[in-house]
N, C-alpha and C positions, 0 to 999 in steps of 0.2 A: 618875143613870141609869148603869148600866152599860155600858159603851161595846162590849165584847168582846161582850156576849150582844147587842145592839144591831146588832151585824156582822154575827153569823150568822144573824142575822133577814132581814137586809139580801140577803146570799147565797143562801139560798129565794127570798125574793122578786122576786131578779133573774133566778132559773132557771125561775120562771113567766113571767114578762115580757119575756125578754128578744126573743122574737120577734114584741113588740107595737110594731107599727110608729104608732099616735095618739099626739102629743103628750101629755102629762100635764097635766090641766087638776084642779085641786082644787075643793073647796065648792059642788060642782052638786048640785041637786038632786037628779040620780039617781042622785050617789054618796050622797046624805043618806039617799034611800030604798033602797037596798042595806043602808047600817049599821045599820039599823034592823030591818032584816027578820035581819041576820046577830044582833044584840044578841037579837033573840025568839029566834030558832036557838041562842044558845049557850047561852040561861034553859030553854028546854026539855032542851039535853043535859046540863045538870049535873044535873037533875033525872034523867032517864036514865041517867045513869051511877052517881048515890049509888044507887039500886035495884040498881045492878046488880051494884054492892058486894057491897050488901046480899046481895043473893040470891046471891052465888058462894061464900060459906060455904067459903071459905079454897080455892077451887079458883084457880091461877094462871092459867091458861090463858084463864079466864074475865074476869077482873080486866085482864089484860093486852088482851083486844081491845074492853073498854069503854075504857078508856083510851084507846085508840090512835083507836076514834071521836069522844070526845070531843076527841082533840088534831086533828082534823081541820076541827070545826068552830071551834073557837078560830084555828087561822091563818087559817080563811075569814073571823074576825071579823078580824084584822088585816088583813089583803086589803084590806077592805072599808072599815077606819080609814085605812092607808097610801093607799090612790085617794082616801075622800076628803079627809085633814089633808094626807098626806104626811109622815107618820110614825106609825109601826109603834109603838112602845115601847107598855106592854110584853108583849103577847102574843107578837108577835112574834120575841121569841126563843124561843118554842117551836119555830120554823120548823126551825132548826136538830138537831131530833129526825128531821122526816121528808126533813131534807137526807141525813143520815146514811145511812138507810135507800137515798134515790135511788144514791147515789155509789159503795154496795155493789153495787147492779144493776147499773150499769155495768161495776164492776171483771168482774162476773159474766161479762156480755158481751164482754168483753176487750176494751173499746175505746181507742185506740191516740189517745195525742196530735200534738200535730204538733211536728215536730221544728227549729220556725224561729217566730220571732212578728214583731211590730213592733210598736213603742210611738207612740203620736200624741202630739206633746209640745204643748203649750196655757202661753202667755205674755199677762198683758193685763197692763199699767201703769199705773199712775196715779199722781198729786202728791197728799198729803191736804194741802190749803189750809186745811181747819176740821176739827180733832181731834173737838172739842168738835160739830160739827154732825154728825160721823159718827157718834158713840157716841148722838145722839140719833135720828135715824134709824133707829141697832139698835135703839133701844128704842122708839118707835114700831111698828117693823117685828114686834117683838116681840109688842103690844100687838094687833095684827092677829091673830099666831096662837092667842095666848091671850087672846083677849077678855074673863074673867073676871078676868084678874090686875089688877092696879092697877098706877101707874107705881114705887111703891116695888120692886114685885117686877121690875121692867123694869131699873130701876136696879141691882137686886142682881146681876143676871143678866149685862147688859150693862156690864161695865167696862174693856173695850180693845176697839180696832182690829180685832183677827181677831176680837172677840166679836161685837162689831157688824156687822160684815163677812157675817157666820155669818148672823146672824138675817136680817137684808137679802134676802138668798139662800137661807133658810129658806121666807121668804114669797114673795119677788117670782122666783126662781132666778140666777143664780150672772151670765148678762148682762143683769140691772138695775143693775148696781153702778156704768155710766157715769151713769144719772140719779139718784144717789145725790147728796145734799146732802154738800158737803163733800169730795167726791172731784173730781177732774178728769180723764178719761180720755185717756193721752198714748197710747197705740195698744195693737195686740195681735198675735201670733203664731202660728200653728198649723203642724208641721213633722209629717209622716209619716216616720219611720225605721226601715229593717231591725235588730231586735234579737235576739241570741242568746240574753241573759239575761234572761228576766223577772221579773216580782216574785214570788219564795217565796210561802209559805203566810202565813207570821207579816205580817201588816198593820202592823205595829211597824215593821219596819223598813222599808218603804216609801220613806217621808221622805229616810230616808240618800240611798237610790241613787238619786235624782232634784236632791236641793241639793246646793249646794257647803257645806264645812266651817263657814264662816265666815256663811252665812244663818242668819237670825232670822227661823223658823218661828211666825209670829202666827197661822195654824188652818189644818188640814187635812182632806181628806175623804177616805174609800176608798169609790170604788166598785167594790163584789165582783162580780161577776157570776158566777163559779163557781168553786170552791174547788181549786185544783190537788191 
């Protein structure tokens, strides 16, 4: 998976949601009946859109706004995948097509940042007591999202700590990881603080300005919610 196009899928998807105040619940029902109905919506526009090809006989103009409806309906289809897997890939980084477009509008509108942030900084600990029970967990945990894989693909998949880690909170989210076999949860931190700097564009570097030199980054996540 590409991780970068993965991000900017991520960043759409958080500039439609972000003023969705319900918990995020996966595998209902009537996110099943949504994907379903969005899977027929995008089997009708591709069929839509090759006609419309077809018929614009070399006119751009033409080409260009079958396009842009057909990239409308394919983010509704990840919409529709990310509520109900909880993950987008890989339609979902077409999102990144009509983020672009959003972020032009805005400049249009001349809208004005703010000139101060703060960072919420987030610490939980734990002892790993059983190596060997946590990477099995990720791969169970694993085995949950991709119920079609087998455990050899679990295996391939989950081979350390932060991979396991990952998957755990793939499935169950990010505070299951105390009822995690193999972990011990010795407590956690949450600090609000006034900050000057926030994080640039590039998500790369991220990591830096948050660890110290000498940490041993086993996995990390960005959550984008809007592109500075």
């Amino acid at each position: 998976m590409d991780a970068s196009s993965h991000e900017a899928w991520r960043r759409a998807r958080r500039l439609a949601s972000v003023s969705d105040a319900h918990e995020f619940t996966p595998w209902t029902d009537e996110g099943a009946a949504r994907l379903r109905e969005a899977a027929t919506a995008v089997q009708t526009a591709i069929s839509a859109h090759a006609q419309a090809l077809v018929a614009a006989g070399g006119e751009n103009k033409a080409v260009f706004k079958a396009s842009e409806d057909l990239l409308t309906v394919l983010i509704d289809y990840a919409d529709a995948q990310f509520d109900f897997t909880g993950y987008g890939f890989p339609l979902g980084a077409l999102a990144q097509f009509a983020e672009e477009d959003e972020q032009t509008d805005e400049e249009d509108e001349g809208e004005e940042w703010p000139t101060s942030g703060i960072s919420v900084l987030q610490r939980h600990d734990y002892v790993v007591r059983d190596e060997d029970a946590v990477l099995e967990a990720g791969r169970q945990a694993y085995l949950r999202v991709w119920p079609d894989d087998d455990e050899a693909a679990a295996a391939a998949d989950v081979t350390h700590v932060g991979r396991a880690l990952y998957q755990v909170a793939h499935a169950d989210g990010w505070n299951s990881l105390y009822k995690t076999r193999g972990l011990e949860a010795l407590g956690g931190f949450i600090g609000v603080v006034k900050q000057d700097e926030l994080f640039g564009p590039d998500s790369d570097d991220w990591a830096a300005a948050v660890l110290t030199e000498d940490a041993e980054l086993l996995y990390s996540q960005d959550d984008i919610y809007r592109a500075p």
